[in-house]
N, C-alpha and C positions, 0 to 999 in steps of 0.2 A: 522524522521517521522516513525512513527511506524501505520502498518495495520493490523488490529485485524477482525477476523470473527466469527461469533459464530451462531452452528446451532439449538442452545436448548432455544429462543428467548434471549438472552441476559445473562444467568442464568450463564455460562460458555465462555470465551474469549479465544482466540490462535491465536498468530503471522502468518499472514500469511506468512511474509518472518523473517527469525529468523537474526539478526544484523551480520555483518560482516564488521572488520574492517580490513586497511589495514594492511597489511605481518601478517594475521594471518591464522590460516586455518578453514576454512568457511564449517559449514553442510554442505552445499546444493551447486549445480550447479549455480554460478554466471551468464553462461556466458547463462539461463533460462531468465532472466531478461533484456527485452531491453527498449530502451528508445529510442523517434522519435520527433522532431516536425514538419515532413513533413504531409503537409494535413491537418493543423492545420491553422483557419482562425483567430485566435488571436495572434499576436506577445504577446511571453512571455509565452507562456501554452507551456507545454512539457508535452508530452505523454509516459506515462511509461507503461509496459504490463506485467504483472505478472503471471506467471502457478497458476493454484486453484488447493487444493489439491483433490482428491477423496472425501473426505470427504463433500467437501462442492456440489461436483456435481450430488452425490446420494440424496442430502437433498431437498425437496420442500420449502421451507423455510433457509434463510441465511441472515445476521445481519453485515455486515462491519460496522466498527470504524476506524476513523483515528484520532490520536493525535501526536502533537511535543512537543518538551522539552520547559519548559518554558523559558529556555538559548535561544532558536533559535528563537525566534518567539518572537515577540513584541507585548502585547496586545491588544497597540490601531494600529499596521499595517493593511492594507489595502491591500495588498500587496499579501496575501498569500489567495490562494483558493481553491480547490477541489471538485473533480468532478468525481463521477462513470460510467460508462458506458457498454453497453452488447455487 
């Protein structure tokens, strides 16, 4: 899953979290990134929490995108959904 933001209405995109695979060494702060499904009144939704950078909290305006590989993701699934939140 890739999260993309953009604060120039759509003209310009950037990784919110840049990919990190296992036993490699990772930009950024993994251990930034958690994940919960306490408090969560749907079985099966899992709540991930992500740092925004500067960038997007000095903006009055800001544009997320979420996309998957076409590998992961089935295009008649049902299964898979997304959801922003403040």
């Amino acid at each position: 899953v890739n999260i993309e933001y953009s604060v120039d209405f759509g003209k310009n995109w950037h990784l919110l979290l840049k990919p990190c695979f296992l036993d490699s060494a990772c930009p950024h702060n993994v251990q930034h990134v958690y994940s919960s499904n306490i408090i969560l009144p749907t079985i099966g939704w899992h709540r991930i929490t992500l740092p925004l950078p500067m960038a997007i909290l000095q903006q009055e305006y800001t544009r997320f995108r979420i996309s998957t590989s076409l590998f992961s993701m089935s295009s008649y699934s049902t299964s898979n959904s997304w959801a922003l939140d403040k």
